[in-house]
N, CA, C and O atoms as a CHARMM CRD file, in Angstrom:
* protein
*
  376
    1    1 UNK  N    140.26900  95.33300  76.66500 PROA 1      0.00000
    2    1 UNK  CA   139.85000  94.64700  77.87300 PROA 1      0.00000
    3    1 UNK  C    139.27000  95.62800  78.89300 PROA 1      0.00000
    4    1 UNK  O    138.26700  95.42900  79.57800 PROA 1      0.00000
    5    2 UNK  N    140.18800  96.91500  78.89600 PROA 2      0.00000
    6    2 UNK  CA   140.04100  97.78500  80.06400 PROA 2      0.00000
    7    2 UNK  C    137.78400  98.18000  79.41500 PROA 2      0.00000
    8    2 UNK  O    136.84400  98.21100  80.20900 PROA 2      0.00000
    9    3 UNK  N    137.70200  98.34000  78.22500 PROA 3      0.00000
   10    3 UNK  CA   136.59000  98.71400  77.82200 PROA 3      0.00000
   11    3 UNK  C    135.62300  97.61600  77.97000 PROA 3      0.00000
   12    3 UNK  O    134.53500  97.95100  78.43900 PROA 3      0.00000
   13    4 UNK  N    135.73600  96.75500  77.76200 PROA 4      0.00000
   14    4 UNK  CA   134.86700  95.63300  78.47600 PROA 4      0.00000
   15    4 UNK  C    134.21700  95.58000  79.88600 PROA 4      0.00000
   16    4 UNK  O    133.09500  95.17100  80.18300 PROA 4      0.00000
   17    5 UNK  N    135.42600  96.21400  80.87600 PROA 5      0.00000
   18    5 UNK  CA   135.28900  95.86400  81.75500 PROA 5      0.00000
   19    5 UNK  C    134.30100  96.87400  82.36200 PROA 5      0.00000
   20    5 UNK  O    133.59400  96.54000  83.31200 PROA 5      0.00000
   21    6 UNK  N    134.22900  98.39100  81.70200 PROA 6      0.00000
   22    6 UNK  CA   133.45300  98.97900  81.77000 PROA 6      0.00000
   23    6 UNK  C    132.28700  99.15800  81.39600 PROA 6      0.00000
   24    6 UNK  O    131.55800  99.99600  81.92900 PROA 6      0.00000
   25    7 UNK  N    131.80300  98.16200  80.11100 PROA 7      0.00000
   26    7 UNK  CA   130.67900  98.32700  79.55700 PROA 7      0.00000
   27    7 UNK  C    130.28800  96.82300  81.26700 PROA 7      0.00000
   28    7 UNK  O    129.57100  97.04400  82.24300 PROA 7      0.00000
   29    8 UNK  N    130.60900  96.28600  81.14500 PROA 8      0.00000
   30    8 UNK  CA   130.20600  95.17100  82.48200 PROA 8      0.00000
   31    8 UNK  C    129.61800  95.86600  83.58400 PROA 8      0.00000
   32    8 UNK  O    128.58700  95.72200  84.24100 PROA 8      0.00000
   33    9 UNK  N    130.81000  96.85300  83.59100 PROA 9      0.00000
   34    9 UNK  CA   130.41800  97.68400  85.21100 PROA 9      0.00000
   35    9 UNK  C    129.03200  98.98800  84.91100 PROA 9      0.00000
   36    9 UNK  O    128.08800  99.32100  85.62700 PROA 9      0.00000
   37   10 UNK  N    129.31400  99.28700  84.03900 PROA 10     0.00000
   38   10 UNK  CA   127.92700  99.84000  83.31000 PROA 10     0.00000
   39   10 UNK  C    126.68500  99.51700  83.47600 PROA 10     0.00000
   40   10 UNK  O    125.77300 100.13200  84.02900 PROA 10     0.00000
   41   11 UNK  N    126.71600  98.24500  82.82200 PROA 11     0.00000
   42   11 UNK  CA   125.44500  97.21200  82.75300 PROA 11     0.00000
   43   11 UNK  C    125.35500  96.80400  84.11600 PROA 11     0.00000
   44   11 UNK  O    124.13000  96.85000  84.22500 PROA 11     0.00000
   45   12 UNK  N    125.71700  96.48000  85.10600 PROA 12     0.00000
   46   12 UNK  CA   125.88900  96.37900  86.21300 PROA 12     0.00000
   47   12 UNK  C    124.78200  97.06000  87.45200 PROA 12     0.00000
   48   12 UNK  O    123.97000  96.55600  88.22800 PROA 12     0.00000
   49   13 UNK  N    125.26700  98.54800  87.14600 PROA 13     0.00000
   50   13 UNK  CA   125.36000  99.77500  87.52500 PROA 13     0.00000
   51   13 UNK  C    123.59500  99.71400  87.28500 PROA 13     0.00000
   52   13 UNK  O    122.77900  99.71600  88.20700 PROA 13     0.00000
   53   14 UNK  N    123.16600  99.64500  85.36900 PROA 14     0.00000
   54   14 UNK  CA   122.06000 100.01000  85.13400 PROA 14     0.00000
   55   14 UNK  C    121.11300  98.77800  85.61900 PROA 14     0.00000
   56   14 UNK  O    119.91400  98.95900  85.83000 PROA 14     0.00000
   57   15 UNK  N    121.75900  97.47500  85.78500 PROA 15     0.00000
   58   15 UNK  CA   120.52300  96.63100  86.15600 PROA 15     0.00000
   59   15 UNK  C    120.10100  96.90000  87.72900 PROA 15     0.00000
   60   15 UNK  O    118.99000  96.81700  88.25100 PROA 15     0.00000
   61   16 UNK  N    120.98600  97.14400  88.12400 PROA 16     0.00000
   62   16 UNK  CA   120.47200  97.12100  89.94800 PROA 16     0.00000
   63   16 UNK  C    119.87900  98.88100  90.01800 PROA 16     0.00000
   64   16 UNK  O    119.79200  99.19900  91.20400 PROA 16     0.00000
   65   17 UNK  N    119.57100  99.76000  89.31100 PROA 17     0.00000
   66   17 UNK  CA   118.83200 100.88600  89.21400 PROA 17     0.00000
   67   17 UNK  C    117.80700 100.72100  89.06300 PROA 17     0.00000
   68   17 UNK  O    116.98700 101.17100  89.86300 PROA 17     0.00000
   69   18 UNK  N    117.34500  99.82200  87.68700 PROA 18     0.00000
   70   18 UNK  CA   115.89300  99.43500  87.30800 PROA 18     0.00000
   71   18 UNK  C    115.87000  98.08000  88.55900 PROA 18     0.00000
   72   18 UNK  O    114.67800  98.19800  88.84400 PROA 18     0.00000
   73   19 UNK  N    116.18400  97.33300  89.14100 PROA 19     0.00000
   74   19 UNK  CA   115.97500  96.80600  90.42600 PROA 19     0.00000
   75   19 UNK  C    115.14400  97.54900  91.44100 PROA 19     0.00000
   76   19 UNK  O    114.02600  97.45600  91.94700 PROA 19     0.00000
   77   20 UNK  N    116.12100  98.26800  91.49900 PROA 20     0.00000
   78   20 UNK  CA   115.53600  99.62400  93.05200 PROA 20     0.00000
   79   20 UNK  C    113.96100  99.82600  93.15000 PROA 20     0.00000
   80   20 UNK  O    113.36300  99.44200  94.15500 PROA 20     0.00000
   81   21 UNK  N    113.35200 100.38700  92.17200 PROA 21     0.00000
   82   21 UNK  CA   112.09100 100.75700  92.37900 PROA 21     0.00000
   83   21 UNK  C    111.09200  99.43900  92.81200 PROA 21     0.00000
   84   21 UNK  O    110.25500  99.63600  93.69300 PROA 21     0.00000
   85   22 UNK  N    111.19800  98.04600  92.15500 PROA 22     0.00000
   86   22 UNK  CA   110.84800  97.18500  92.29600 PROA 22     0.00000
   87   22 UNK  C    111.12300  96.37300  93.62400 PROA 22     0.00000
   88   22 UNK  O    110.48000  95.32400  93.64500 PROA 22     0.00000
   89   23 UNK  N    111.80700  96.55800  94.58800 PROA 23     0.00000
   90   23 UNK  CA   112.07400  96.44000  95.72000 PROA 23     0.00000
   91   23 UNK  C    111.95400  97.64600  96.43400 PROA 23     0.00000
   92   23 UNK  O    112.73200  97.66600  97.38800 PROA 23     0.00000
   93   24 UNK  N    111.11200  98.88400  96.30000 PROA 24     0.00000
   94   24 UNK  CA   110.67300  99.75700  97.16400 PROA 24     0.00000
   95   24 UNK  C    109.28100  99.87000  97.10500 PROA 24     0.00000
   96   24 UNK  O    108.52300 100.56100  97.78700 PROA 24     0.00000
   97   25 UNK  N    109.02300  98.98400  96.06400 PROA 25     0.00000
   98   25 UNK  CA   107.40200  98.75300  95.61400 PROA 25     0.00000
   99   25 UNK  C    107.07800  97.33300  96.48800 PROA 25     0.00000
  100   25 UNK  O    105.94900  96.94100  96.78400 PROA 25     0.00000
  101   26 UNK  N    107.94500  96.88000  96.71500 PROA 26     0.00000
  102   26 UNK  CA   107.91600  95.06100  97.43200 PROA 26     0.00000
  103   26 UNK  C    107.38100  95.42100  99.47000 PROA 26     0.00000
  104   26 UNK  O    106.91400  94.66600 100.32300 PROA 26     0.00000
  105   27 UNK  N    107.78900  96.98300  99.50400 PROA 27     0.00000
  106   27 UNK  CA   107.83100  97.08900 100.76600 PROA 27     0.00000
  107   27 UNK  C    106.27100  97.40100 101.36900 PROA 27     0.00000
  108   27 UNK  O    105.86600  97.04900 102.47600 PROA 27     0.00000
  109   28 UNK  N    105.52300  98.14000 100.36600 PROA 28     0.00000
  110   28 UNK  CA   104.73100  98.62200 100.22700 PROA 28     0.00000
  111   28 UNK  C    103.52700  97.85100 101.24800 PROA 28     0.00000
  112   28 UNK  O    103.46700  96.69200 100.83600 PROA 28     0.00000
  113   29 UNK  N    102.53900  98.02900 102.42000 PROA 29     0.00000
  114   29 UNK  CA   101.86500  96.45900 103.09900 PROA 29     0.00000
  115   29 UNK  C    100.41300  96.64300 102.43600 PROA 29     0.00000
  116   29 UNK  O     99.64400  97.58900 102.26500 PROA 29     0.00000
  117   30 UNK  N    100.42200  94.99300 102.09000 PROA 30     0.00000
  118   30 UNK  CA    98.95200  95.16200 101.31200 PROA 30     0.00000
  119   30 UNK  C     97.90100  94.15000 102.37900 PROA 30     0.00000
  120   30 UNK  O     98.05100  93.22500 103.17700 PROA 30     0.00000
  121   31 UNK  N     96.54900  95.15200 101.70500 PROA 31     0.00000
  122   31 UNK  CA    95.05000  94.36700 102.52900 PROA 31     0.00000
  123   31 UNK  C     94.31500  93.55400 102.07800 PROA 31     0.00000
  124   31 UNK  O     94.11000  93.48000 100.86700 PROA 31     0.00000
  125   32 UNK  N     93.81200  92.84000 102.86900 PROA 32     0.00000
  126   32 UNK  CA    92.36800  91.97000 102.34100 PROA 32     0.00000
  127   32 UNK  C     91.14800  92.33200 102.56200 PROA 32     0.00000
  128   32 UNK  O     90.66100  92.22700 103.68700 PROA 32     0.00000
  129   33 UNK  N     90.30500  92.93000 101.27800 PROA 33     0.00000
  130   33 UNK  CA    88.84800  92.50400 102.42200 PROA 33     0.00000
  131   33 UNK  C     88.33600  91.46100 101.10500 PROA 33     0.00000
  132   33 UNK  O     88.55700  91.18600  99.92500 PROA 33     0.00000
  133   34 UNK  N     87.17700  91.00800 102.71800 PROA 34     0.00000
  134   34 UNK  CA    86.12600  89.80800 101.23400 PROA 34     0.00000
  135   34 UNK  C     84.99100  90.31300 102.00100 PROA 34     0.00000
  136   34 UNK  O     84.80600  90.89200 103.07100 PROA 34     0.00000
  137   35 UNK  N     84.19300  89.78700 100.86100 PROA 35     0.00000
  138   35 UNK  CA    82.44400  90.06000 101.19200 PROA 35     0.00000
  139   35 UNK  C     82.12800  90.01500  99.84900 PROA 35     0.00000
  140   35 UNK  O     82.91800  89.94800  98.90800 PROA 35     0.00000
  141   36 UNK  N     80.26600  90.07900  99.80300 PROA 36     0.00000
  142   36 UNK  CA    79.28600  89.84100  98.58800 PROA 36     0.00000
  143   36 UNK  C     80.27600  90.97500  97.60400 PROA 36     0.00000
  144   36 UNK  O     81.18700  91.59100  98.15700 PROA 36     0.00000
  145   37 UNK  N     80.01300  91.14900  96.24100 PROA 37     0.00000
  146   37 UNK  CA    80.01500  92.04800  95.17800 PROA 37     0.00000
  147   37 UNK  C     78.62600  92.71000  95.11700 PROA 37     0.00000
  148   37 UNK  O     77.58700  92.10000  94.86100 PROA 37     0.00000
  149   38 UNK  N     78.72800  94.11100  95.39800 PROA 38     0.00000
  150   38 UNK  CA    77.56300  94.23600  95.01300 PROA 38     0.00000
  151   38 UNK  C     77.43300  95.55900  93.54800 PROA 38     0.00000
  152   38 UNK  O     76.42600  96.23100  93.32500 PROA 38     0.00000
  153   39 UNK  N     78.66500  95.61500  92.80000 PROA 39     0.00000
  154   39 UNK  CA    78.67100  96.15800  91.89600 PROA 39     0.00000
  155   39 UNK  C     80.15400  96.04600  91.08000 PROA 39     0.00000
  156   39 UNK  O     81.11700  95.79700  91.80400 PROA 39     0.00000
  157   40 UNK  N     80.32600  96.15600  90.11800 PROA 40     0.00000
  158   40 UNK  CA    81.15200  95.91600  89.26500 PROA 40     0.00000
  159   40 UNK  C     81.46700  96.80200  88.17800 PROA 40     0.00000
  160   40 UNK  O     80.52900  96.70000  87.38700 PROA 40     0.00000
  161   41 UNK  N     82.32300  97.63100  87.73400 PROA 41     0.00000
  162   41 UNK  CA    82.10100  98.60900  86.71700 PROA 41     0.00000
  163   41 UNK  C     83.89700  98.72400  86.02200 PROA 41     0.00000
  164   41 UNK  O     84.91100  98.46100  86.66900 PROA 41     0.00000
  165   42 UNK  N     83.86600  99.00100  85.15100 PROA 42     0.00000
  166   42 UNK  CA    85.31700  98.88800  84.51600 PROA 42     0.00000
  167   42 UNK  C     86.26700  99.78300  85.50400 PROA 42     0.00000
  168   42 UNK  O     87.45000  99.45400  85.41600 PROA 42     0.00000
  169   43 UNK  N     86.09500 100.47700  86.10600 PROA 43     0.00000
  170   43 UNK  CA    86.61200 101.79200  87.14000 PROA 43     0.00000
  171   43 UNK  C     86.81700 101.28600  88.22100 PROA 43     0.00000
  172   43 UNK  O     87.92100 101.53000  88.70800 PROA 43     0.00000
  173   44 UNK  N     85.89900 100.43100  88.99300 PROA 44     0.00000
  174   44 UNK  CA    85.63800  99.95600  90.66100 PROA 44     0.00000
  175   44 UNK  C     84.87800  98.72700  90.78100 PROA 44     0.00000
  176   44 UNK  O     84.00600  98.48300  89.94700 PROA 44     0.00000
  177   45 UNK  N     85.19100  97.70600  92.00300 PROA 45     0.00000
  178   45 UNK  CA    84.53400  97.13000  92.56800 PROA 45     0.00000
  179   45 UNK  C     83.78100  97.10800  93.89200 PROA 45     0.00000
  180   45 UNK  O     84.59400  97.10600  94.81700 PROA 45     0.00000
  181   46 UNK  N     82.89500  97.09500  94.18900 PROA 46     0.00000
  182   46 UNK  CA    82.12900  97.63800  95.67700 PROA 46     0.00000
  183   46 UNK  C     81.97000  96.02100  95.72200 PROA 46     0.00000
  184   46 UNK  O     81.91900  95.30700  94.72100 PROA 46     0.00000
  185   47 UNK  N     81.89300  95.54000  97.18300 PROA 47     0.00000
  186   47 UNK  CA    81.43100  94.85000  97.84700 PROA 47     0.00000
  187   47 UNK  C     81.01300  95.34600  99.22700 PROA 47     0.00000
  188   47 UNK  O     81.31500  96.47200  99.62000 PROA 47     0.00000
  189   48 UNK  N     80.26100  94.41600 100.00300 PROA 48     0.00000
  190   48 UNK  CA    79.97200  94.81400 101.62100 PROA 48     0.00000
  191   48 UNK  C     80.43500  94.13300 102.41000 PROA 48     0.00000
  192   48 UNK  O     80.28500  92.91100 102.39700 PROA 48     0.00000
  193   49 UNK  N     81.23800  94.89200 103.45000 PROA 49     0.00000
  194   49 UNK  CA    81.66800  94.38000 104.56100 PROA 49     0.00000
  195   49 UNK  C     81.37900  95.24800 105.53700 PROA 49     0.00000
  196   49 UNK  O     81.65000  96.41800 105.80700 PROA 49     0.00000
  197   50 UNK  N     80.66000  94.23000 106.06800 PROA 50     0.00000
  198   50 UNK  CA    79.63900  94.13600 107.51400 PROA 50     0.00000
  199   50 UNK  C     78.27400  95.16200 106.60000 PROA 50     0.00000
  200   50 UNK  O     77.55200  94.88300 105.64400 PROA 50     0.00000
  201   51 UNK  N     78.41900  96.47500 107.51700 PROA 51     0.00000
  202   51 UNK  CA    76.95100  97.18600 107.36300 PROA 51     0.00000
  203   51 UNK  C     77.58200  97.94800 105.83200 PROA 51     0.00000
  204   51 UNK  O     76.77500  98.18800 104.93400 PROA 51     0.00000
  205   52 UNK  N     78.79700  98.22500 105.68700 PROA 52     0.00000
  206   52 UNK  CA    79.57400  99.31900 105.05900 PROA 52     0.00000
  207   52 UNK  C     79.62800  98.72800 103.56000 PROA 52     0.00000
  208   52 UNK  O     79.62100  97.54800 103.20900 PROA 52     0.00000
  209   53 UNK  N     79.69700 100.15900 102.60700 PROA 53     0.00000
  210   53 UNK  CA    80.07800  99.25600 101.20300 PROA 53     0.00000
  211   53 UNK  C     81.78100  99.66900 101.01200 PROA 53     0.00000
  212   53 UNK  O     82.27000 100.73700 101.38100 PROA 53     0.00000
  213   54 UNK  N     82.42200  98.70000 100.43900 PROA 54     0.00000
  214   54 UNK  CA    84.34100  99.48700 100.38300 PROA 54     0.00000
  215   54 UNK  C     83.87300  99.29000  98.72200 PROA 54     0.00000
  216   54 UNK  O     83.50300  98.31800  98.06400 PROA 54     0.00000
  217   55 UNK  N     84.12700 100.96100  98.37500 PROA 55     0.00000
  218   55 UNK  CA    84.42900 100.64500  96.69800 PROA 55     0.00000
  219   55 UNK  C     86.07500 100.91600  96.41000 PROA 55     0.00000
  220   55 UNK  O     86.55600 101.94000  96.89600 PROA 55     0.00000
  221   56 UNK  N     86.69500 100.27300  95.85200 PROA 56     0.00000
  222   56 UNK  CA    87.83700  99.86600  95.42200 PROA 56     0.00000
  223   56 UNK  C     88.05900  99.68400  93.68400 PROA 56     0.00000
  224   56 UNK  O     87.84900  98.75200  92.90800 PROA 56     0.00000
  225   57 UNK  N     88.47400 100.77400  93.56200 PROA 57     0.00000
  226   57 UNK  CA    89.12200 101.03200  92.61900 PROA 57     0.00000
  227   57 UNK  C     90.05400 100.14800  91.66700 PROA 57     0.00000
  228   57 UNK  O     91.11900  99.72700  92.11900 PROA 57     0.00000
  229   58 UNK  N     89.52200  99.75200  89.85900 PROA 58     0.00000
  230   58 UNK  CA    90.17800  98.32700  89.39400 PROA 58     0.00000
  231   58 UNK  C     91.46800  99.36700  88.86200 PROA 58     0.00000
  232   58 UNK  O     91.14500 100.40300  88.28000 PROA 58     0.00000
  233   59 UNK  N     92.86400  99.07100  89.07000 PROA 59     0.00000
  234   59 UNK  CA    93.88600  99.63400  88.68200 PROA 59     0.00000
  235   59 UNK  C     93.78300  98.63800  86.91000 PROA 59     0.00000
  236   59 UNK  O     93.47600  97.45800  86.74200 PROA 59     0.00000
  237   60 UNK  N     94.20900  99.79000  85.76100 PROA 60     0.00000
  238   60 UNK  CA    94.02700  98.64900  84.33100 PROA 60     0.00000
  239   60 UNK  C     94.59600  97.55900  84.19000 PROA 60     0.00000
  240   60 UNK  O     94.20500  96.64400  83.46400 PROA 60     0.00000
  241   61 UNK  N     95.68900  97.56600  84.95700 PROA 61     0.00000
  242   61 UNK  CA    96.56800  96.16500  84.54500 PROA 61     0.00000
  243   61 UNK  C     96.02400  94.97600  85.27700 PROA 61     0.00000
  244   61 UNK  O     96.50700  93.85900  85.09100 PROA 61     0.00000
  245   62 UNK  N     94.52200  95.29500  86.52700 PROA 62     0.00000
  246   62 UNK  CA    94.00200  94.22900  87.05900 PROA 62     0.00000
  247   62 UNK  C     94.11400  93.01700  86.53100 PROA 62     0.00000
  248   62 UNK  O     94.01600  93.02100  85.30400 PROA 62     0.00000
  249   63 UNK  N     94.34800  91.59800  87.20400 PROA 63     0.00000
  250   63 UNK  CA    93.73300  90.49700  86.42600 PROA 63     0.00000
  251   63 UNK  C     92.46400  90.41300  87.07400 PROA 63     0.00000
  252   63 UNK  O     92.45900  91.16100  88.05100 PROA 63     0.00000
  253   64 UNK  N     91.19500  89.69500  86.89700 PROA 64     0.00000
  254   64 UNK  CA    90.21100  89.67100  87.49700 PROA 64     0.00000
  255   64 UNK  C     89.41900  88.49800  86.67300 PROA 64     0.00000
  256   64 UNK  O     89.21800  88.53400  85.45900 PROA 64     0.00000
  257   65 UNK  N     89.04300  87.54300  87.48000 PROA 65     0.00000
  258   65 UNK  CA    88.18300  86.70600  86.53500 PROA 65     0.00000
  259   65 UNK  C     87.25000  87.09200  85.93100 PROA 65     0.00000
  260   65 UNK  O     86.66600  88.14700  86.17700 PROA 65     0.00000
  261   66 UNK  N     86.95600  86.30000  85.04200 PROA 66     0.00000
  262   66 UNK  CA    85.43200  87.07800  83.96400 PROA 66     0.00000
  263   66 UNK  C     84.41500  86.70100  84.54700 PROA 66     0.00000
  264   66 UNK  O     83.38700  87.22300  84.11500 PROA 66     0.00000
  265   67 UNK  N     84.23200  85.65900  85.75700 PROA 67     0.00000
  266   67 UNK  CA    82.86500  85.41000  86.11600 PROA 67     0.00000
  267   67 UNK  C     82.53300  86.25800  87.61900 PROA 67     0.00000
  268   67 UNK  O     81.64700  86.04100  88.44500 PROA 67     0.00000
  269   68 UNK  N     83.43300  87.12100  87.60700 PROA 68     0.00000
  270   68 UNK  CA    83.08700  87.88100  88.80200 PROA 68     0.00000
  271   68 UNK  C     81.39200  89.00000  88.79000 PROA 68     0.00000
  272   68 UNK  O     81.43400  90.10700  88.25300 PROA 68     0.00000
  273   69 UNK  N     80.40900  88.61400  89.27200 PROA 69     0.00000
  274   69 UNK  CA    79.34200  89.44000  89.22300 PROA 69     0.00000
  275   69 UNK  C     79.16000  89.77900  90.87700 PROA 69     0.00000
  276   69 UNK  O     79.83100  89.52000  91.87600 PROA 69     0.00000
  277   70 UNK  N     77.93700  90.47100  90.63400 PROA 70     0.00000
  278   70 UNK  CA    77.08600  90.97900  91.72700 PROA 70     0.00000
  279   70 UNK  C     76.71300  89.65100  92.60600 PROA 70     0.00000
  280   70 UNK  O     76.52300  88.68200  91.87100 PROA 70     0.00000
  281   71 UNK  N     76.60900  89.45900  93.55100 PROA 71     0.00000
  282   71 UNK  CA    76.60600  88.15900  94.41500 PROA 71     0.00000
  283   71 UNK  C     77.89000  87.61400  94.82000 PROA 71     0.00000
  284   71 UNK  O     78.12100  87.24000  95.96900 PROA 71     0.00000
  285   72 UNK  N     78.65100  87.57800  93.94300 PROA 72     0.00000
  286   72 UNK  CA    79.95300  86.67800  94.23400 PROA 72     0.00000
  287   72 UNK  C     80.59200  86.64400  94.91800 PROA 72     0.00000
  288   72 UNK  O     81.63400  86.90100  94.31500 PROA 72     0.00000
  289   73 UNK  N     80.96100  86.41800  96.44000 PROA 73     0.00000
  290   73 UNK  CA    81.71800  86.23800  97.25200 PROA 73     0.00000
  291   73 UNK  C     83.14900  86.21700  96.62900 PROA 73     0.00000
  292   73 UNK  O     83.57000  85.38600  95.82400 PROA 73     0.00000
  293   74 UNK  N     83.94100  87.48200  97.24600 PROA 74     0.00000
  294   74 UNK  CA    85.47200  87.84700  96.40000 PROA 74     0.00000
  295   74 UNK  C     86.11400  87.94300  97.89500 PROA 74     0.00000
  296   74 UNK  O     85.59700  88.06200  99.00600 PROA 74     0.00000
  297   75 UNK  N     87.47300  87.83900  97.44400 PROA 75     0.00000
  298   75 UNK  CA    88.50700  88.69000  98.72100 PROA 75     0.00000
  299   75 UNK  C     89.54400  89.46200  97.60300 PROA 75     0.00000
  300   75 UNK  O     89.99900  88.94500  96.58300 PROA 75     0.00000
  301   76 UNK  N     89.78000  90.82900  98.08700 PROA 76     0.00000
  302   76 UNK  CA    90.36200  91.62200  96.83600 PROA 76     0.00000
  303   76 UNK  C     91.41500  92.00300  97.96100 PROA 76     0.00000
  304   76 UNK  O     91.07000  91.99100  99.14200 PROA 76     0.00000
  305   77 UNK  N     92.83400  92.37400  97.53900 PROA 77     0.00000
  306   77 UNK  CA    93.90200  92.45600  98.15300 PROA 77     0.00000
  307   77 UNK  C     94.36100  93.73600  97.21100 PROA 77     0.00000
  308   77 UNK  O     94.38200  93.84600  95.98500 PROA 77     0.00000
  309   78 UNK  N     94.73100  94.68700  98.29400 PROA 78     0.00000
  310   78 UNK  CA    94.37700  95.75200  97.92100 PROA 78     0.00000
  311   78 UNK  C     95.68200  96.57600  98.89900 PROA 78     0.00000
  312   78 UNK  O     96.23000  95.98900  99.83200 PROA 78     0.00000
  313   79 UNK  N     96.09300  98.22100  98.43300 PROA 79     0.00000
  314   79 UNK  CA    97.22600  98.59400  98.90400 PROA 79     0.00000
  315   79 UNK  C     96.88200  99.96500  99.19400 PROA 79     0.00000
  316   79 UNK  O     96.53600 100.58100  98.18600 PROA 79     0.00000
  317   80 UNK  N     96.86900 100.72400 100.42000 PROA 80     0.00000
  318   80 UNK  CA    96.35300 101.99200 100.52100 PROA 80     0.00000
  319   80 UNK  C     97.56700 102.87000  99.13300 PROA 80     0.00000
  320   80 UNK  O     98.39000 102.28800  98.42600 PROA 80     0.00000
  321   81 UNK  N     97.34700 103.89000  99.15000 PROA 81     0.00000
  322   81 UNK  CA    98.10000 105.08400  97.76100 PROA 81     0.00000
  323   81 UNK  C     97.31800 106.12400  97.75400 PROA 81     0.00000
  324   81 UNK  O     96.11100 106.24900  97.54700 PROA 81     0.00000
  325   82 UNK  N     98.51900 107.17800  98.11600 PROA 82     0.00000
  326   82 UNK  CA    98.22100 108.46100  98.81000 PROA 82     0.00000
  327   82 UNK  C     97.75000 109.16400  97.86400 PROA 82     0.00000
  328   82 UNK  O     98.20400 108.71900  96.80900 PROA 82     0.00000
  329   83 UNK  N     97.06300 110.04700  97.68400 PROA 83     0.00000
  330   83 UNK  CA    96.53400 110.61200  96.39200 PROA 83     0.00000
  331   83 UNK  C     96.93400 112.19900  96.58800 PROA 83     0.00000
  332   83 UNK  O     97.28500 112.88100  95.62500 PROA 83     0.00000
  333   84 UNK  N     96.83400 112.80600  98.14500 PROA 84     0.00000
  334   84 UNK  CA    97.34000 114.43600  98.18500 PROA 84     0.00000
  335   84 UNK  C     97.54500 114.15400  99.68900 PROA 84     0.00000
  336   84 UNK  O     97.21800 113.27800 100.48900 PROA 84     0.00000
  337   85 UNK  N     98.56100 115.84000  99.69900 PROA 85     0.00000
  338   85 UNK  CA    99.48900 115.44800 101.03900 PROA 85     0.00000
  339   85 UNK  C     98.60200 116.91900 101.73100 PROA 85     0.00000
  340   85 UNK  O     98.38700 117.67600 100.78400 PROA 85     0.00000
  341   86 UNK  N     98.17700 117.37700 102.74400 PROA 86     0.00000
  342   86 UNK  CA    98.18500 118.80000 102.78700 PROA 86     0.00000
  343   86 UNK  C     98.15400 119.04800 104.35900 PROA 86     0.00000
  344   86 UNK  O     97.53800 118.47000 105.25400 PROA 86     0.00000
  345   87 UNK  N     99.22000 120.33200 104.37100 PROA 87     0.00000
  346   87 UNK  CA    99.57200 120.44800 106.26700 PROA 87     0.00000
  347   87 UNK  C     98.42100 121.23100 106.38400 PROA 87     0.00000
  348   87 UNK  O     97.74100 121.83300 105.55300 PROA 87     0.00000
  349   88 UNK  N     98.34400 121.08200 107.70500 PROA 88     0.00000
  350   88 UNK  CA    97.38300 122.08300 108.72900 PROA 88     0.00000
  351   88 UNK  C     98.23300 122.11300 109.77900 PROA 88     0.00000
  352   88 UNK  O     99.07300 121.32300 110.20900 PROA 88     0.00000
  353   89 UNK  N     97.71300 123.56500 110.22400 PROA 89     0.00000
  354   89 UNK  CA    98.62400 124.07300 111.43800 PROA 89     0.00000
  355   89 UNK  C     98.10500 123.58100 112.63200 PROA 89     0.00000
  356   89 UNK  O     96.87600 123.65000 112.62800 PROA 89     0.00000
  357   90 UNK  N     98.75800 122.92100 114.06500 PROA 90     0.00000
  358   90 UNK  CA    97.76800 122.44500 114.79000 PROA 90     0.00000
  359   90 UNK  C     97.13400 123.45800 115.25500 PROA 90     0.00000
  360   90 UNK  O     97.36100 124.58800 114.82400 PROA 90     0.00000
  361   91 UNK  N     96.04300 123.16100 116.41600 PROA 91     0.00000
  362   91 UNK  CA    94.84600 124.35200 116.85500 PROA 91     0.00000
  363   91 UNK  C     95.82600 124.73800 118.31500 PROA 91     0.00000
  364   91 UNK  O     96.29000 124.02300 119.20200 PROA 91     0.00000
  365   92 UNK  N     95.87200 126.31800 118.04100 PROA 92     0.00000
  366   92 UNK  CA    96.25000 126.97200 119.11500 PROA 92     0.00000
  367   92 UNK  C     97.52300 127.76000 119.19200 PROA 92     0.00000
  368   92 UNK  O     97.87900 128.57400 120.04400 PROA 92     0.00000
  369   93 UNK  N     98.22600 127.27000 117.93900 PROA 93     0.00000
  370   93 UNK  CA    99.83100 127.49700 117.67100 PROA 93     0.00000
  371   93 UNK  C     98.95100 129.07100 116.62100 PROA 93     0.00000
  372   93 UNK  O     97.78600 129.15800 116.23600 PROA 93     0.00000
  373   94 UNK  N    100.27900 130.21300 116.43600 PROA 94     0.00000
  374   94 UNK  CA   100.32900 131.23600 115.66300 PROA 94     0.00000
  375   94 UNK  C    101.79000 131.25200 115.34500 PROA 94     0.00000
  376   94 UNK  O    102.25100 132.11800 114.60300 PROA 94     0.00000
């Protein structure tokens, strides 16, 4: 019994671990933009908003409809992700 109770508290233990990351990923704040498509490539999607083009990057596990082309009015929801961290000293300090 006493071993039961530990394989319980075990399993327990390991489900709310693999939990964790998935609720620190939940916190994460995500964006919208929409505007025309004006390119499409297995790597990125560019559209324009306003004068500017935002190319946005397709992560692989994207879903994405198949009739998405060039023209198509999209709104893509999207999550900034830091890519490098690097200090600078402020100006004036030694």
């Amino acid at each position: 019994m006493k071993n039961l109770k530990s394989i319980c508290a075990a399993a327990l233990c390991g489900a709310l671990l693999l939990g964790a990351p998935t609720v620190k990923a939940a916190d994460v704040k995500t964006y919208q933009v929409t505007g025309p498509v004006l390119e499409v490539t297995p790597s990125l999607i560019a559209i324009q908003k306003g004068k500017d083009r935002w190319e946005i990057v397709r992560d692989p596990n994207l879903k994405m409809p198949a009739d998405v082309k060039v023209g198509s009015k999209v709104t893509i929801t999207y999550k900034m992700v830091a890519q490098d961290v690097e200090v600078k000293e402020a100006k004036g300090k030694k």
